[in-house]
C-alpha positions as CSV (number, residue, x, y, z in Angstrom):
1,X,97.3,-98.7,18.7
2,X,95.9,-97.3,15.7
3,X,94.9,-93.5,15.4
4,X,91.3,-93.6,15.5
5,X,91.1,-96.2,18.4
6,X,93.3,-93.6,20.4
7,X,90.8,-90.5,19.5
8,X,87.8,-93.0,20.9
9,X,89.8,-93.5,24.3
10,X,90.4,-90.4,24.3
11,X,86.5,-89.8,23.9
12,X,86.3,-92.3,26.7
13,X,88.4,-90.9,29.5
14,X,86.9,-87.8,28.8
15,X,83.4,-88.9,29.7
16,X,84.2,-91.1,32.7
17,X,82.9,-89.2,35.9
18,X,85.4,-88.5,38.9
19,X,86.0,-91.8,40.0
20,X,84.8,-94.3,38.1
21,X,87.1,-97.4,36.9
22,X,86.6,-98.3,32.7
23,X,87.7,-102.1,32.3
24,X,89.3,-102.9,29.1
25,X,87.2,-103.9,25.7
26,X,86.6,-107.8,25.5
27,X,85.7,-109.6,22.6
28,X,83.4,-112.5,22.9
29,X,83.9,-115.5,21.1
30,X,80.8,-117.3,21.0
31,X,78.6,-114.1,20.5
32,X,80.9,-112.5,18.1
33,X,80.6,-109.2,20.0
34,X,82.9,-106.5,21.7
35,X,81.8,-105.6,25.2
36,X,82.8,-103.4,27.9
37,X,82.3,-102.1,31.1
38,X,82.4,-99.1,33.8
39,X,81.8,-99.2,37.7
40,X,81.8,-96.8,40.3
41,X,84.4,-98.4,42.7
42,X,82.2,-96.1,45.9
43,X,79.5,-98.2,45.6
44,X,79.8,-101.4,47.5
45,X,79.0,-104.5,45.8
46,X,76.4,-106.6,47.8
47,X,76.4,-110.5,46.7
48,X,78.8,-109.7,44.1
49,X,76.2,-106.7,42.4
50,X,77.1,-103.3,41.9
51,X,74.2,-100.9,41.3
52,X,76.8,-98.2,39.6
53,X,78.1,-100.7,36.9
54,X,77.4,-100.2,33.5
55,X,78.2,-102.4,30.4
56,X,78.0,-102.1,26.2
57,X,78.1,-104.5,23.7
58,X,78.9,-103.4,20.5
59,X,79.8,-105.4,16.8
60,X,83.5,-103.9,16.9
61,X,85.9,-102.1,19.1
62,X,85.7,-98.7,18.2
63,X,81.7,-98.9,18.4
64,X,81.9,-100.7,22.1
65,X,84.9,-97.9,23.4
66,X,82.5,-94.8,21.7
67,X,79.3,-96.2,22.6
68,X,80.4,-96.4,26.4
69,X,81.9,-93.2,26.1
70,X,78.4,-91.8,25.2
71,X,76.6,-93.6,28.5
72,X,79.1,-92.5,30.6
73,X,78.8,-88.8,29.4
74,X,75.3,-89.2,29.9
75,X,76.4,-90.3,33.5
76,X,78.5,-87.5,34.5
77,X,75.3,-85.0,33.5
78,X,73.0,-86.7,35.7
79,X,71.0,-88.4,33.0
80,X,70.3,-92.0,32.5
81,X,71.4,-93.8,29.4
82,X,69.0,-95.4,27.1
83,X,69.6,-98.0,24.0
84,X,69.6,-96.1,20.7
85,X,67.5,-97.2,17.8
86,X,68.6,-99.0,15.1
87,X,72.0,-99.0,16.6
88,X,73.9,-102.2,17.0
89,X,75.0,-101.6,20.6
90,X,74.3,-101.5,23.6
91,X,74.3,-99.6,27.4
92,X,73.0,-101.1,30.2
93,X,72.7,-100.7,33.7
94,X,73.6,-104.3,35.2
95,X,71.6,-103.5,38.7
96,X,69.2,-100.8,40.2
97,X,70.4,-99.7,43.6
């Protein structure tokens, strides 16, 4: 893995709260995008829904790992994430609980 993907994983696990699970980066063909997500295995998934579960989408790798290291931080200090301007990516909360 190169250098610079490690220091954003490394941003990553640092900003996961206590608990949380961080699924691997995914690119998406037919959008042409990177995406990736976070959950908070606690909270029980009702019809298949998590309301802890949060997702980017970002034009590269290293923007989708940093920008959901940057939601999640947000996360861990009680504060809700919101998009950024004029940025090409993308935190969302899939479901309010």
């Amino acid at each position: 893995m190169p250098a610079f993907l490690d220091d954003a994983w490394s941003e990553l696990y640092d900003a996961t709260p206590a608990g949380w699970f961080v699924g691997q980066p995914s690119y998406d063909e037919g959008r042409k995008v990177w995406e990736q997500y976070a959950f908070d295995p606690r909270d029980r998934a009702r019809a298949g829904v998590r309301s802890r579960e949060w997702m980017t989408v970002a034009p590269t790798e290293l923007e989708v790992i940093r920008e959901l290291a940057r939601c999640l931080r947000l996360i861990r200090e009680g504060r809700v994430p919101t998009l950024r301007a004029r940025r090409p990516s993308l935190c969302w909360l899939d479901s309010l609980g």
